[in-house]
Each structure stands twice: as structure tokens, then as C-alpha cells.
C-alpha positions in Angstrom: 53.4 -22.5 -43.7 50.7 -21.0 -46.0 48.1 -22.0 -44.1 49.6 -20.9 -40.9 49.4 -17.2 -42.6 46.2 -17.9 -43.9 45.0 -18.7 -40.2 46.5 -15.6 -39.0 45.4 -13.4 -41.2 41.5 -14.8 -40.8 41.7 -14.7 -37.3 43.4 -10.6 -37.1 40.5 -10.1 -39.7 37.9 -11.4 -37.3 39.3 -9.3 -34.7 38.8 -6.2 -36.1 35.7 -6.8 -37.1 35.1 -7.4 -34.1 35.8 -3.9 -32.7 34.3 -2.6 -35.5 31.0 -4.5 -34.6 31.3 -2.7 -30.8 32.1 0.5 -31.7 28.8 0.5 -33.8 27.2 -0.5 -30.8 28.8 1.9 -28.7 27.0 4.2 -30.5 23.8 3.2 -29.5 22.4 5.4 -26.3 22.0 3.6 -23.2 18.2 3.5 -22.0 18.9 3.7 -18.5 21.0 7.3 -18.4 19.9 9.9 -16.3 19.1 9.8 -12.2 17.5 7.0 -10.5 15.8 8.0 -7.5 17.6 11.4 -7.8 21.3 10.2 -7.6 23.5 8.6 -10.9 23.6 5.1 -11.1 26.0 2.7 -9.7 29.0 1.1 -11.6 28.9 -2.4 -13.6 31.0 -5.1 -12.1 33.9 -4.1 -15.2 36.7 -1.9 -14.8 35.4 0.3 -17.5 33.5 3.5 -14.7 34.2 5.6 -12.0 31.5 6.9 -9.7 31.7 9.5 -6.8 28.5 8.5 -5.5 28.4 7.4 -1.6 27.0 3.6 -3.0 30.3 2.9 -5.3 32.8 4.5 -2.5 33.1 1.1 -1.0 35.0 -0.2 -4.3 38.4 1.2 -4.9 38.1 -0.1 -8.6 35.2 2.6 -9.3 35.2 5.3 -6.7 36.1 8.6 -7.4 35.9 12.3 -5.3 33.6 14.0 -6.2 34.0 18.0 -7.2 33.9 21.0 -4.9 31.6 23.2 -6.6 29.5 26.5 -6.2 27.0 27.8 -9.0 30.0 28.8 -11.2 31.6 25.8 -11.3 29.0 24.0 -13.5 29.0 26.8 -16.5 33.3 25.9 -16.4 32.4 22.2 -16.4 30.6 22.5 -19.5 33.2 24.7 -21.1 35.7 22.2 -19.7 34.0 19.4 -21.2 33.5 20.4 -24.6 37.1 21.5 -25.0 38.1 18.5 -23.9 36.0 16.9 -26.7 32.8 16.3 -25.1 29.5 16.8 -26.3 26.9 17.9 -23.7 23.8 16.1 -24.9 22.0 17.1 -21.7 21.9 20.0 -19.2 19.6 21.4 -16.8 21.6 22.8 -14.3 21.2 20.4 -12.2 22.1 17.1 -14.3 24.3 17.0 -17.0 24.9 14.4 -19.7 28.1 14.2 -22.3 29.0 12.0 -24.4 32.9 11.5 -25.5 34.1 9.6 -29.1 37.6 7.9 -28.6 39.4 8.7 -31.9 40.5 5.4 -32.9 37.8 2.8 -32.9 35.2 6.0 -32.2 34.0 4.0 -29.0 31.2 5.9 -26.6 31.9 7.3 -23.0 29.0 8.7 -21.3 29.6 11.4 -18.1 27.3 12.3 -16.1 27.3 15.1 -13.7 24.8 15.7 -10.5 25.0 18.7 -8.5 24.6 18.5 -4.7 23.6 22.0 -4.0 23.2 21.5 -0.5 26.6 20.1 -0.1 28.2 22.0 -2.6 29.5 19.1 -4.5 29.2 17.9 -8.2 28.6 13.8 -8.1 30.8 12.6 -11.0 29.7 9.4 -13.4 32.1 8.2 -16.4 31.3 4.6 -18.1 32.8 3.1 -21.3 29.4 2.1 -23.2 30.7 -1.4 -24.6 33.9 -3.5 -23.8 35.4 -4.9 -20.3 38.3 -2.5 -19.3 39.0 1.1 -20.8 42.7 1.4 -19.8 41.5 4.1 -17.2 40.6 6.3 -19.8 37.2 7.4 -17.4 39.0 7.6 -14.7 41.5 10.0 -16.0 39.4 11.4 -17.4 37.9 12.8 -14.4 41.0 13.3 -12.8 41.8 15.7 -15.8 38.8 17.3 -15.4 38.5 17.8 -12.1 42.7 19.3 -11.8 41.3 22.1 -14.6 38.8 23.5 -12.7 41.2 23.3 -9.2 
């Protein structure tokens, strides 16, 4: 029975070290951030992003709608996102890029944000930056987002 506990107790250890070993490497920044050939980048096979870009509508696992915006709606996005928690590491006006810290584990989320002037939309990106599945924590996420600035 001792060794049984023993057992346990080596395996729950390994475990958390585990998660402790991704959420240090959550922290490192992705090299491929930003847009590629001017729109955000497609999802990974995992659960773990949403995209409202046309190329990840075909996949009800990632797609997302995109936001209605005007010129306005970006400067409440970034208000939006930093109250939430977000910090915007990146913003031109056009392209925006925050980072979110989940409190436990302190795991990395990156969003990214591309506005469509032309259609008056705001493309929408949010990835987990380790790990398989994120409990939908990007996609509501962006759900929250997007109902505060409806």
C-alpha cells in the first residue's frame, strides 16, 4: 500500500512539473506572429484557436465572425482588451497584437487583430501558445469581446 502512495505521489509530482515546464514555455514569443501576406495566420490542427479569416471559415472547430467596425471601434478594442487583462504588445492601427496570462498556471494567449478597412471589418485571431485544447477559453474570449463593443 506504501508503494502504491509512493507511485501516486511521483506520478501527480511529474504532472505538475509538467505544466510548470509549459507554462515557461508559453512564455516564449512565437516567431511567426504578425500578417502573412497581409491577412493573420490560419489555425493549428488543435482545438486551442479561433480565426475569422475567410481560409479557417470552412472548420467549425476554429471559425469565428469577425467584428463590425468603423475607425472608432479599434481605440474601444484596445481599451476593451486591456481591461479585460490584455496587454497590447503591438498596434499600428491597422494590426494589433496582445498577449493574455491565464492566472493559474500563467499560460500565454496571443490575439491578433486585422482591420479590413475596405469592408469595415476587424479579422479576429486568438491561439493558446502551448498545450492541445484550451477549454474554449479563445473562443470565449472573443465572444466576450466582441458582445462589449455590440
Amino acid at each position: 500500500m506504501k508503494w502504491i502512495l509512493i507511485i501516486i505521489a511521483l506520478l501527480l509530482s511529474l504532472g505538475v512539473i509538467a505544466y510548470i515546464a509549459m507554462a515557461m514555455q508559453s512564455h516564449k514569443r512565437p516567431d511567426n506572429l504578425g500578417l502573412q501576406q497581409g491577412l493573420l495566420r490560419t489555425c493549428p490542427d488543435s482545438p486551442n484557436c479561433v480565426c475569422s479569416e475567410d481560409h479557417s471559415q470552412y472548420d467549425a472547430q476554429h471559425a469565428i465572425a469577425p467584428i463590425k467596425a468603423n475607425d472608432e471601434t479599434w481605440a474601444i478594442l484596445t481599451a476593451i482588451i486591456t481591461k479585460q487583462g490584455g496587454v497590447v504588445e503591438q498596434d499600428d492601427g491597422n494590426y494589433l497584437h496582445a498577449t493574455f496570462t491565464s492566472p493559474f498556471f500563467r499560460y500565454v494567449d496571443d490575439v491578433e487583430l486585422r482591420f479590413d478597412h475596405v469592408k469595415g471589418l476587424i479579422h479576429v485571431r486568438s491561439a493558446s501558445r502551448v498545450g492541445h485544447s484550451d477549454f474554449g477559453v479563445n473562443r470565449n474570449r472573443m465572444v466576450r469581446i466582441t458582445q462589449l463593443i455590440e
